[in-house]
N, C-alpha and C positions, 0 to 999 in steps of 0.2 A: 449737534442737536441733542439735548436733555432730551431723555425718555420717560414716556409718562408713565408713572405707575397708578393701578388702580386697584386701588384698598377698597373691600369690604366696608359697609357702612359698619360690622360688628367690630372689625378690627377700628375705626375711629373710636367707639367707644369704648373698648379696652385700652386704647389709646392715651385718651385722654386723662390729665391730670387728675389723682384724687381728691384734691377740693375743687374739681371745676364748677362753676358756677350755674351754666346753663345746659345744664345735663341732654335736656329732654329733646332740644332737635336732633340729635346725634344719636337717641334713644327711638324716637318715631324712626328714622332712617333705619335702623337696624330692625325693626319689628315689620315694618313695611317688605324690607328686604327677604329676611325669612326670620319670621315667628320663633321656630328653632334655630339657631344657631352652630356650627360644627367651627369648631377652632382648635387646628393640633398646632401643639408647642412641642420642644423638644426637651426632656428629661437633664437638666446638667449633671445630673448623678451617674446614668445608664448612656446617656445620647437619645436612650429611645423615644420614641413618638408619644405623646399625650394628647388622649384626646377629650377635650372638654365640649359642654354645652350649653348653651345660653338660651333660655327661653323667655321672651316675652309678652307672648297670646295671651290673652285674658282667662281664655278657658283654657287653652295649654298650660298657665301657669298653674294654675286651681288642680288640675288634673295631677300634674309632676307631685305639686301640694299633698295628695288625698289619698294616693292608689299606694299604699304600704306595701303591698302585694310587690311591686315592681320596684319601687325606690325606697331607699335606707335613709335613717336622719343618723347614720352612723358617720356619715359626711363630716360631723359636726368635731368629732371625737380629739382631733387636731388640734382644733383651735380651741375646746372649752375645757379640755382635760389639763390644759395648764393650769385655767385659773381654777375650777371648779370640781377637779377629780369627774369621774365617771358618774354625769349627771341626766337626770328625765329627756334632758333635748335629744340627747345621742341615740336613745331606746327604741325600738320595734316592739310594735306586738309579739306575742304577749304582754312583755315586760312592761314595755311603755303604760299598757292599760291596767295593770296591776299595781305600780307608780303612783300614775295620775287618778286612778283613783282613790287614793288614799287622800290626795292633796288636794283635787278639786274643790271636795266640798267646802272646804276653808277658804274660797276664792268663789263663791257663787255671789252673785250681784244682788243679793237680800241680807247673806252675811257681810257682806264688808259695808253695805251702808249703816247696817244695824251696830255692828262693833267699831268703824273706824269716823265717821259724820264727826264728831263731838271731839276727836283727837285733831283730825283733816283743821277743824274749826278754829280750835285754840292753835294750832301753828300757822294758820294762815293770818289770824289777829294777830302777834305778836312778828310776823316779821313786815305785816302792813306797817305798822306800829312805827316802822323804823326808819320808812320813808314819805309818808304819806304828806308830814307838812313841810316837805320841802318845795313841792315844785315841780320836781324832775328825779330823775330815776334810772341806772342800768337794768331792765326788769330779768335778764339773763342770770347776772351776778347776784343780785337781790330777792330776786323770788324763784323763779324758775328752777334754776338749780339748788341750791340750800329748803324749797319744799317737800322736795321725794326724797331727800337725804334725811329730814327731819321725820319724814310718814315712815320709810322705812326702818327708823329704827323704831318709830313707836312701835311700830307691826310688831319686828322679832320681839319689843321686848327688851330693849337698849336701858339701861335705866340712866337716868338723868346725869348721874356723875358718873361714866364712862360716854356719854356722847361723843365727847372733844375727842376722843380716842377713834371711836367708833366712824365720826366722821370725816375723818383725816385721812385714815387708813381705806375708807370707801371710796373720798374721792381719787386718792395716789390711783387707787386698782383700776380705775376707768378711763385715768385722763392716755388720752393716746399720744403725746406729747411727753412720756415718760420713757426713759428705757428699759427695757424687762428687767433686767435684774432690781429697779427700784419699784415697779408695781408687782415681782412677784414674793419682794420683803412684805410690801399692803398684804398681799394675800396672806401672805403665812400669818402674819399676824394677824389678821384677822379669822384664821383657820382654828388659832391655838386657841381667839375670845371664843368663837364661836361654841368649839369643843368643853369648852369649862362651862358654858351657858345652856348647853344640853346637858351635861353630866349633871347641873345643878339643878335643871327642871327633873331628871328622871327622878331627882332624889326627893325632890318638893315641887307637887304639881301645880301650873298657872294656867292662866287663860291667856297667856299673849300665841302669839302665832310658835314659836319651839314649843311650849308646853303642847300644845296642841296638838302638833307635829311628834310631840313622843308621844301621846295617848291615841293617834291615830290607830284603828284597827279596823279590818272588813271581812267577814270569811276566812278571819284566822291569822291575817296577815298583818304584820306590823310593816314600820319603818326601822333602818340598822340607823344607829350612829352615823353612819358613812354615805347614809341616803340623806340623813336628814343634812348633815354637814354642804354636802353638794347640791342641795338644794337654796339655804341659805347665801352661799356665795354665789352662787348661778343668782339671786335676785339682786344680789348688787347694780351689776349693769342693766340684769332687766329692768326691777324696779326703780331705779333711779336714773339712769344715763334715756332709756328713751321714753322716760313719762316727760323729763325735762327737755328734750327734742320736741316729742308729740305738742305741750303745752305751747311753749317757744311758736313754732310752726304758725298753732291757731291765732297766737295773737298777733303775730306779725302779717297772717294774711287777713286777719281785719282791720287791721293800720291800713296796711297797703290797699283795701277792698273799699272806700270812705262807704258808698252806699250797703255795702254787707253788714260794714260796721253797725251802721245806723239802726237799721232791720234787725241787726241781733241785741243790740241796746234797748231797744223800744218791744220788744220782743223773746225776753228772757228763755220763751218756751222752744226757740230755735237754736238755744246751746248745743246739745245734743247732737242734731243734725249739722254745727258747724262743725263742729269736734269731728264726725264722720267724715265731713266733704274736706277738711283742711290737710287729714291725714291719706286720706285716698288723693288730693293735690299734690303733697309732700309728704309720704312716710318717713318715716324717721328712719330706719334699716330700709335700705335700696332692695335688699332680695335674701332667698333663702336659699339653702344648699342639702342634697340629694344625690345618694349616690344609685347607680341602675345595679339592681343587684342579678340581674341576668338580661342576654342581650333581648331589647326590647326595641319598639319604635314607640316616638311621639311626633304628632305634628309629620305622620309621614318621614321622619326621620330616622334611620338607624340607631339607636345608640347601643353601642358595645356592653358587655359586665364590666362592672367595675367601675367605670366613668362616671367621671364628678359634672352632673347637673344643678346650673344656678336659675332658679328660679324667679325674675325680677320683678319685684312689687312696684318699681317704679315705670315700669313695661305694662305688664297687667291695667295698673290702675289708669292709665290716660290712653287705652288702646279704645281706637276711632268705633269699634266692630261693637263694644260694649256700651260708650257713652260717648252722648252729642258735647261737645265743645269739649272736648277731657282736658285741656288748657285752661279751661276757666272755673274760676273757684265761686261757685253758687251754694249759697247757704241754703235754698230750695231744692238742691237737687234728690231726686228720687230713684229709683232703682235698682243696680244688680250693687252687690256690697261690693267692699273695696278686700282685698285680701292683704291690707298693711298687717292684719293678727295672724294672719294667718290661714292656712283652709283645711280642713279634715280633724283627724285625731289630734294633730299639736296646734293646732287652734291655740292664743294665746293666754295662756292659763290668769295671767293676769290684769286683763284689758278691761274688768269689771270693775276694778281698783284703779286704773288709770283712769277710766272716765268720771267715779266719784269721784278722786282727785282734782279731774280739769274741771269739770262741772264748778267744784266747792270755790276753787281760783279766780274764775270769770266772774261767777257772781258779786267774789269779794271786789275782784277789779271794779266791775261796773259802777258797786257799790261807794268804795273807797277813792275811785281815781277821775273825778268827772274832768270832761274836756281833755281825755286822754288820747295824744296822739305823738306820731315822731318826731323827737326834735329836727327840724331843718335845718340846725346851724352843727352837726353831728354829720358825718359820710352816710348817706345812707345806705342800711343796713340791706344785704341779699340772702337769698336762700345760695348754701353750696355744699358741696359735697358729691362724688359718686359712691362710697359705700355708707354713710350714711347722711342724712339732710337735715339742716337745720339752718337758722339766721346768724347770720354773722355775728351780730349785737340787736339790741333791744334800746337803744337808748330811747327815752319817752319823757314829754310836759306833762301837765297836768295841772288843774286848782289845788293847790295848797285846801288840808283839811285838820 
C-alpha cells in the first residue's frame, strides 16, 4: 500500500516549475492555507535549519513592505551586488532616504513627462516604422523590448554612436538565458562605459539623466562616483527588463480580453487604468524580499532575526479579502492599489517613467495597428513564469498601413 503524503499548499508552490504557466491556483491555495508562510530548509553548507517565509496577505504583504523598523531590504544585497555594486535597493533608513532623495526628483511624473514625451515619441515612430506595412508582427521582439532599451539610453544619455554597444551589452546583462560569467563581461563593460560617462559629465555639465546625477545636491550632500555608477546599472533591468514585461502583459491581456480591448480602443482615457489593472492581474516581478532584522511576528507568526522574508505581489494582488473577482482583468476596476511598485519608502522609483512609456506605446499601437489582434495560425501565446510574469510571444495581424 503507497502512503499518502500531504504537502503543504506552500510547499506546491515552491514546488513548482519556474516557468510554470498557471501560477495562481497553487498561489490562492497557499494564501487560503496561511497568509504567512514558515518553510525550514536545510543549510547544505552548515546542515543547519533555515527558516524562511512566504507571505501573501494583501495587508500582510504591504505591511512586510513598509515597517523599516522591523524588516531590511539588505535582503537584496546578494543578489544585486553582483551586477550593480552596493545599490539604493539594499539601503535602510537613514541611508536609503538620503539616496532617494537626491534621485527622486529626477523621476517625479512632471519631470519625466516634461523632458522624455518627445524622445518616448521619435522612438516609438521609428520602430512603428519598421513593421507597420507589413501585416503582422512579433510585438515582443519588435517593440516591446528594443523600446525601454532605446528610452533608456536616451535617459542616461547614450549618444547615438555608441547605442549598438550600449545595447548589446544591456541586453547580454538581463537575459536569464545567459551564463554568469557571460552577463557579468555585460556588466563590466558596461561599468567601465558608464564610469568614463560620469567622468565626462563631471568635467562638462549636461542635462541628460548622469549630468544630472553628478549636479545632484540637497543639504550639502552630493552623489559619489560609486553611488551614481550603481545606480545606473541597477536601471538596466529595472528600466528595461520590467517596463518590457509590464507593457507585454497589458497588451496581451487586451488581445486575450476582446470586450476590454474594445472599451480601451473606443476609450483612450482608460489606458491608465488598464495599465494599473493588467499589472495588479500580472506583475511583472512575482514578490519582494525582506530580511527580520529582530525577532518579530507578522500575520500572528513568529519570525526569527535574521530571516529572509518574501513578500508576494502575485499573492497580494488577487487576494479574495482585498478584491471581488481578483482573476479577472477589468479595465473598470476601482479600489485598493495594487503593490506590483511596491509599498512604503522603496516604492518604485521608476513607475512614473514606466507609465509615460506604456501610455506613449498603446496610443501609438492603437493609432498605428488598426484591426490588431492574435494571429490564430501562431500557438497561442500564455502568461508564465513564477519569479517573474510575462507572455510567451506576442505574435499579432493587423491592416497593413
Amino acid at each position: 500500500m503507497t502512503e499518502t503524503v500531504n504537502r503543504r499548499p506552500v510547499d506546491e508552490f515552491l514546488e513548482a516549475d519556474p516557468m510554470f504557466d498557471d501560477i495562481h491556483p497553487l498561489l490562492d491555495r497557499a494564501r487560503a492555507d496561511s497568509p504567512v508562510a514558515e518553510v525550514v530548509t536545510t543549510d547544505p553548507a552548515t546542515a543547519g535549519e533555515i527558516r524562511q517565509y512566504y507571505v501573501f496577505g494583501y495587508d500582510l504583504v504591504r505591511e512586510a513592505l513598509s515597517d523599516t523598523t522591523r524588516f531590511s531590504n539588505i535582503a537584496y544585497a546578494p543578489q544585486l551586488r553582483l551586477l550593480a555594486g552596493r545599490s539604493m535597493l539594499e539601503l535602510d533608513p537613514p541611508h536609503h532616504h538620503s539616496y532617494r532623495s537626491l534621485v527622486a526628483p529626477l523621476f517625479r511624473k512632471t519631470v519625466v513627462a516634461r523632458r522624455y514625451t518627445e524622445q518616448i515619441r521619435e522612438i516609438l515612430a521609428d520602430l512603428f516604422s519598421r513593421f507597420r506595412t507589413r501585416g503582422h508582427a512579433e510585438l515582443l521582439a519588435e517593440l516591446t523590448l528594443p523600446f525601454p532599451v532605446r528610452v533608456i539610453a536616451a535617459v542616461i544619455g547614450v549618444p547615438m554612436e555608441d547605442f549598438t554597444f550600449f545595447s548589446d551589452r544591456a541586453l547580454r546583462m538581463i537575459d536569464s538565458t545567459l551564463r554568469w560569467p557571460e552577463v557579468e563581461s555585460a556588466k563590466n563593460e558596461l561599468a567601465d562605459y558608464f564610469t568614463r560617462l560620469i567622468a565626462a559629465r563631471r568635467a562638462r555639465p549636461s542635462d541628460d539623466l548622469v549630468g544630472e546625477l553628478v549636479a545632484a545636491e540637497r543639504d550639502g550632500q552630493v552623489l559619489t562616483d560609486e553611488e551614481i555608477l550603481s545606480f545606473l546599472l541597477l536601471l538596466i533591468p529595472a528600466g528595461i527588463e520590467t517596463t518590457h514585461r509590464a507593457s507585454s502583459t497589458l497588451i496581451f491581456a487586451l488581445l486575450t480580453h476582446p470586450d476590454q480591448h474594445a472599451r480601451v480602443r473606443a476609450d483612450h482615457s482608460l489606458l491608465p487604468a488598464a495599465f494599473d489593472e493588467a499589472i495588479r492581474w500580472e506583475p511583472a516581478v512575482a514578490g519582494g524580499l525582506r530580511i527580520a532584522k529582530a525577532n518579530t511576528t507578522l500575520g500572528g507568526v513568529r519570525i526569527g532575526a535574521g530571516s529572509l522574508v518574501y513578500a508576494s505581489f502575485l499573492g497580494a494582488n488577487r487576494d479574495p479579502a482585498q478584491y471581488a473577482d481578483p482573476g479577472v482583468f477589468d479595465v473598470s476596476r476601482t479600489g485598493l492599489p495594487h503593490v506590483t511598485f511596491g509599498h512604503g519608502p522603496h516604492t518604485c522609483i521608476g513607475m512614473h517613467l514606466a507609465r509615460v512609456e506604456t501610455d506613449a506605446l498603446m496610443h501609438r499601437l492603437f493609432e498605428e495597428l488598426p484591426g490588431l489582434r492574435l494571429d490564430p495560425e501562431v500557438a497561442r501565446p500564455r502568461m508564465h513564469g513564477k519569479i517573474y510574469r510575462m507572455p510567451t510571444a506576442l505574435p499579432v495581424l493587423f491592416t497593413p498601413r
